[in-house]
LOMARLUM-78310 format. One record per residue (C-alpha): x, z, y; residue in three letters. Coordinates in steps of 0.02 Angstrom, whole numbers, plus 32768, in hexadecimal, padded with zeros to 4 digits. Last residue first. Example, Ala and Ser with C-alpha at 12.3 -4.5 7.8 and 13.67 -1.06 7.14 Angstrom:
82AC81657FCBSER 826781867F1FALA 
% end
This chain:
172715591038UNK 17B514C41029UNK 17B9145910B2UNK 175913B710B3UNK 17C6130410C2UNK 175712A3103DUNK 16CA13261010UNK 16AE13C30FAEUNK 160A13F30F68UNK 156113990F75UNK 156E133B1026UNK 14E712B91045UNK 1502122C10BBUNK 14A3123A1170UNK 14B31181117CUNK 14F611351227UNK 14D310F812DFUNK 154D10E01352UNK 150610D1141AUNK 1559117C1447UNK 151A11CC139CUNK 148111A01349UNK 144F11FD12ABUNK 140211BC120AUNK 13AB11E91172UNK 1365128C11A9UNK 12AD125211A5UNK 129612431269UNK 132C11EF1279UNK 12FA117711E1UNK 1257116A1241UNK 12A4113E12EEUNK 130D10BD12A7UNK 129510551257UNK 122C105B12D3UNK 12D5102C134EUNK 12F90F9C12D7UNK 12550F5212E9UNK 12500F3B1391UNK 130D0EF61399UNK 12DD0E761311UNK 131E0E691278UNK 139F0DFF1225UNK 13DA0E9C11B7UNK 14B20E9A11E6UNK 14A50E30129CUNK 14160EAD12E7UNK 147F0F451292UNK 15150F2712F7UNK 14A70F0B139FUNK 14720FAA1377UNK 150C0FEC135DUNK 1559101D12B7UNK 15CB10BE1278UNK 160310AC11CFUNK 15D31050111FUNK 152010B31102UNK 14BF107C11A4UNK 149C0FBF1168UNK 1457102B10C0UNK 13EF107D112BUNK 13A40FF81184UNK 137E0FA210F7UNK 1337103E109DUNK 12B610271140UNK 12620F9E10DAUNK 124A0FEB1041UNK 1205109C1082UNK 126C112810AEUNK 126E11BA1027UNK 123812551096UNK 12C612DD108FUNK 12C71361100FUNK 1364133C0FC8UNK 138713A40F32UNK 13D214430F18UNK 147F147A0F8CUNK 147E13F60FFAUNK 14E913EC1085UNK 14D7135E1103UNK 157B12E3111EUNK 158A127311B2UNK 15791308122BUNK 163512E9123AUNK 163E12661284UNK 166412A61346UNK 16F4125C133AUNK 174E12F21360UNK 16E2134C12C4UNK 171F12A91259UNK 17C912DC1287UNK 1794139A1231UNK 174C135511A2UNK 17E312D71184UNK 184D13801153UNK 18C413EF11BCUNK 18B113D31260UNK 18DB14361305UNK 1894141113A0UNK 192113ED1428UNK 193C148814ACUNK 19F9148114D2UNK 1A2015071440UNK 19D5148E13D3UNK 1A3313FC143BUNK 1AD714621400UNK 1AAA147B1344UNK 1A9613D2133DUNK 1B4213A11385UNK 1B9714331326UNK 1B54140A128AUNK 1BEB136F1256UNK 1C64140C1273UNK 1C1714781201UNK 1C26153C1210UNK 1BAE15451271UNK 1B34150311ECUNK 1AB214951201UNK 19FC147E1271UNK 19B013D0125FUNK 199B138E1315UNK 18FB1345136CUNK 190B12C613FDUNK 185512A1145EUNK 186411F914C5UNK 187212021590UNK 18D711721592UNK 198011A715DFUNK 194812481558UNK 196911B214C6UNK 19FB116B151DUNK 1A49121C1531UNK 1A151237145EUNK 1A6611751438UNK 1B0011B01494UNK 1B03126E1424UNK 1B0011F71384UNK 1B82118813BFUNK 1BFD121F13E1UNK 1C1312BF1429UNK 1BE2136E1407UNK 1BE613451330UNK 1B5012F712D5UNK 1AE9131D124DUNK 1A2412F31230UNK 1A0312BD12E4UNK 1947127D12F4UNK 19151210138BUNK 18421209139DUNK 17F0115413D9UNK 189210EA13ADUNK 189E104F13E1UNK 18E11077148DUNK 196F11061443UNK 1997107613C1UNK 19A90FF51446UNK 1A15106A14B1UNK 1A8A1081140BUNK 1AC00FD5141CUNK 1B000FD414B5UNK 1B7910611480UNK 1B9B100413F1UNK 1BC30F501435UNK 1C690FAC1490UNK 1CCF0FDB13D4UNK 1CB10F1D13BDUNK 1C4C0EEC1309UNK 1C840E331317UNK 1C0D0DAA1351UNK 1BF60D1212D6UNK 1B3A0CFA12F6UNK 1B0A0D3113B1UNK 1B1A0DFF13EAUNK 1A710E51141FUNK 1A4E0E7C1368UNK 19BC0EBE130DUNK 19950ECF1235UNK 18F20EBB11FEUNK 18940F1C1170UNK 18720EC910BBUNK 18FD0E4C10A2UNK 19600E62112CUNK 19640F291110UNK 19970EE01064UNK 1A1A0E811096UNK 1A630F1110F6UNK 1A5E0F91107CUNK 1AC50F120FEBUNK 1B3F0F041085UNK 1B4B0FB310ABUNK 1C010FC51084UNK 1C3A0F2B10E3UNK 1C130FA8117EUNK 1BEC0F2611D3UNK 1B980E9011A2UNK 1BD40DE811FEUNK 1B440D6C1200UNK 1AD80DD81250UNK 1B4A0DD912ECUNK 1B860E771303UNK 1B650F2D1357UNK 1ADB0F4D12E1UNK 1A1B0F9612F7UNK 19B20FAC125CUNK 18EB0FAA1244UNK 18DA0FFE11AAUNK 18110FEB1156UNK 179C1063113DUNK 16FB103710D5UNK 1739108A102AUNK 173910390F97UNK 175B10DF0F39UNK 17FF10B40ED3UNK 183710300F33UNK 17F5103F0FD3UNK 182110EF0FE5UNK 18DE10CB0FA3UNK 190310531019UNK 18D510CE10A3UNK 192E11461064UNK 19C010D81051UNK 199010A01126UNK 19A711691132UNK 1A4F116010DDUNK 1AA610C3112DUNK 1A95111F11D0UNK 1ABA11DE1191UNK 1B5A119B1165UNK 1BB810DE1174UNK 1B54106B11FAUNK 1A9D102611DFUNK 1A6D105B127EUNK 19D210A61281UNK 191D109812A0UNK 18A310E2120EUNK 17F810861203UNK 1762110011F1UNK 16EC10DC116DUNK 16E51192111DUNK 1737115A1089UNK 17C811171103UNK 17CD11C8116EUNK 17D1122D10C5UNK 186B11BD1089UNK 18D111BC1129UNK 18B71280112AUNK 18F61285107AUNK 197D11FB108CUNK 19C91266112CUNK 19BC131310E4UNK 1A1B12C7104BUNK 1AA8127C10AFUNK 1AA9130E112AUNK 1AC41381107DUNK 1B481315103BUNK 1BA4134310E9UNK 1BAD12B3116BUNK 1C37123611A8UNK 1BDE11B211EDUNK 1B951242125DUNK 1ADD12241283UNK 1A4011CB12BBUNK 198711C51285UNK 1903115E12FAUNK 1858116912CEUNK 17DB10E012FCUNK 171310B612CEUNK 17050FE312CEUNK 16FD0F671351UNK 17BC0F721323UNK 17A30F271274UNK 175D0E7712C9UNK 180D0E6212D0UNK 18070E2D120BUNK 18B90E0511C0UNK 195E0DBD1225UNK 19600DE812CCUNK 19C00DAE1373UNK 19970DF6140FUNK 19930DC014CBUNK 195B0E081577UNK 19890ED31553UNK 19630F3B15DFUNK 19D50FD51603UNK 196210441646UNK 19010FF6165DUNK 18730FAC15E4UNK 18820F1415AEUNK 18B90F5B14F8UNK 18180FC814E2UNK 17A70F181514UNK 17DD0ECD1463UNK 17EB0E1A1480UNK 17370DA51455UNK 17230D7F14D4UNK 17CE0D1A14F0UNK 18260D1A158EUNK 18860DB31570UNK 18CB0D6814DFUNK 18BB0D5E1421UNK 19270CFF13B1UNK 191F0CE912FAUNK 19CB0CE31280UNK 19960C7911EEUNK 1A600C5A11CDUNK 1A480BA711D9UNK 19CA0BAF126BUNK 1A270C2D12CBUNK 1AD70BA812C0UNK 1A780B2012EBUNK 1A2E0B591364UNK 1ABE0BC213BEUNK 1B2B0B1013A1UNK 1A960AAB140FUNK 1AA90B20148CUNK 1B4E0B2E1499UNK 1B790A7F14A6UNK 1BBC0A651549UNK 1C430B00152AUNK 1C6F0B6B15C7UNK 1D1C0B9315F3UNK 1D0D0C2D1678UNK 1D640BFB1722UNK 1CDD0C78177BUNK 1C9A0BE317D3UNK 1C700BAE170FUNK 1C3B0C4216D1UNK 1BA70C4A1775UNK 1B7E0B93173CUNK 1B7D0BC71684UNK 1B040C3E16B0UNK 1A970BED170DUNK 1A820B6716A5UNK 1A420BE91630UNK 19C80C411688UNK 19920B8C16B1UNK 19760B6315F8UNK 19290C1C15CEUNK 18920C081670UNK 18CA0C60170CUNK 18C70D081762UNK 18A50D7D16C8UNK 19220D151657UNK 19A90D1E16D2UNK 19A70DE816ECUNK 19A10DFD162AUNK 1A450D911611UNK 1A8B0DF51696UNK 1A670E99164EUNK 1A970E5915A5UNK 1B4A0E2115C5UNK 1B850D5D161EUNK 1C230D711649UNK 1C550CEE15E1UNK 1BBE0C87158BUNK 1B930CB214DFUNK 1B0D0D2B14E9UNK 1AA90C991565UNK 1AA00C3514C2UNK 1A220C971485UNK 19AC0C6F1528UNK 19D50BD0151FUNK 19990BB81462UNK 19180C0F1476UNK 18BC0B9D14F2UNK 18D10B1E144DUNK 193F0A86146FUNK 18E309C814A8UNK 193B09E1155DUNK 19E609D81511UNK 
% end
């Protein structure tokens, strides 16, 4: 078995007994994915686990057929949010683009039971977030879920919008659960990527969701609660997103709705409250995106080459480094550039992101009514 990918090991390591994702993590930080492995089965074995001698080649097969990718702890290119502790993940599946979680991130969580209104709220704020080039986190389950990756869908479609969905499941991605979203899950494939810690052919267990809503809380930069009642998956992904020290907003409802009671609570608790994509973009610190402009646009027309820049700048947040891959230039060059479109208005530097100072006549995606 010594010709089989490093990823192979390390994905088989979800199928050995015993063997959950702190462990797996643990193994793959001391030792390379083949010995992680061998480790495993040997600790299965004196444990009088069965253990099957061609696991590894059956995981590769299997991921390679379905065009399931791995990524582990080992790898550098593995998101450095899901190392981090608490509750460290060391292997993922994914079908679609990972490189999607170098990107801006929102999670939004809820009932799977929620009032038409959550259902709206959620598309709307889903929608604003994905025009604005943020990717929405969720779950892809029945209710607020499956609605903000819909608003999602329905940004790209109708405004080709640069957010994506990046979905986490409590399956294998071979086995899509709720059968309801199926059409919402192959398209979250298709032009977002969908997240597992569970290998092909895994059911949806009641137990994978709890796990699974720590990866949302670490993926996500800002937690948003549309609905949600005083207990629940949505109120475990908000204690995994404060384990984590990430901002959790809440959209106020009625007392006299049950699903409201659980955002109405963490209100009360001290959790910003949001009611449009303007006001998560203002947690993200985004927000400054959009310039009013009542007349015309009386800032200094950049010249040819530093349009380049600008148009780099236009899809999202981008780092430097970002920006050195996406015009070819050179870091010397780039910071000119830079400085005179942030002298100029055209740009603004946040935290290491830079992006476009867009123009705002009117209403925007996710703004309030005035």
């Amino acid at each position: 078995m010594s010709d089989l990918p490093a990823w192979a090991y390390a994905a088989a390591l979800t199928r050995v007994p015993g063997c959950g994702s702190t462990t797996a993590y643990r193994l793959l930080v001391l030792h390379d994915p083949s010995e992680a492995y061998e480790r495993a089965v040997a600790g299965a074995t004196e444990q009088g686990a069965r253990t099957d001698s061609d696991a590894v080649v059956r995981m590769r097969d299997d991921c390679e057929s379905l065009g399931i990718g791995v990524s582990h702890v080992r790898d550098a290119a593995f998101p450095l949010v899901l190392a981090a502790s608490p509750g460290p993940c060391g292997v993922f599946f994914f079908r679609g683009d990972i490189s999607l979680i170098g990107g801006r991130r929102v999670g939004i969580v809820g009932t799977r039971t929620p009032t038409p209104s959550g259902v709206y709220t959620a598309r709307e704020i889903a929608d604003g977030l994905a025009r604005a080039g943020v990717h929405v986190v969720s779950g892809l389950a029945k209710g607020i879920d499956g609605a903000a990756h819909d608003g999602v869908r329905g940004a790209v479609e109708a405004h080709a919008a640069e957010g994506r969905a990046i979905a986490v499941v409590g399956s294998g991605l071979d086995v899509v659960y709720p059968r309801a979203n199926a059409a919402l899950w192959e398209w979250v494939c298709a032009n977002g990527v969908v997240l597992s810690e569970h290998p092909p052919g895994a059911p949806a267990e009641p137990h994978h969701f709890p796990r699974r809503n720590r990866i949302i809380a670490a993926l996500s930069e800002v937690v948003v609660v549309v609905e949600s009642r005083e207990s629940g998956g949505s109120m475990s992904t908000v204690r995994q997103a404060i384990e984590r020290q990430r901002d959790v907003l809440a959209v106020p409802g009625s007392p006299r709705v049950a699903s409201a009671a659980g955002t109405n609570l963490l209100i009360q608790q001290g959790c910003g409250v949001v009611t449009c994509a303007g006001d998560v973009l203002s947690a993200l610190a985004l927000d400054h995106r959009f310039i009013d402009v009542t007349s015309r646009d009386e800032r200094s027309a950049p010249n040819a080459r530093d349009v380049v820049v600008l148009e780099a700048c236009s899809h999202g947040p981008v780092t430097l480094d970002q920006l050195v891959i996406a015009t070819g230039w050179s870091l010397t060059d780039l910071a000119l550039a830079l400085g005179r479109l942030e002298a100029n208005g055209w740009v603004m530097e946040e935290n290491g992101w830079w992006e476009a100072l867009l123009l705002r006549r009117g209403r925007h995606a996710g703004e309030r009514n005035s």
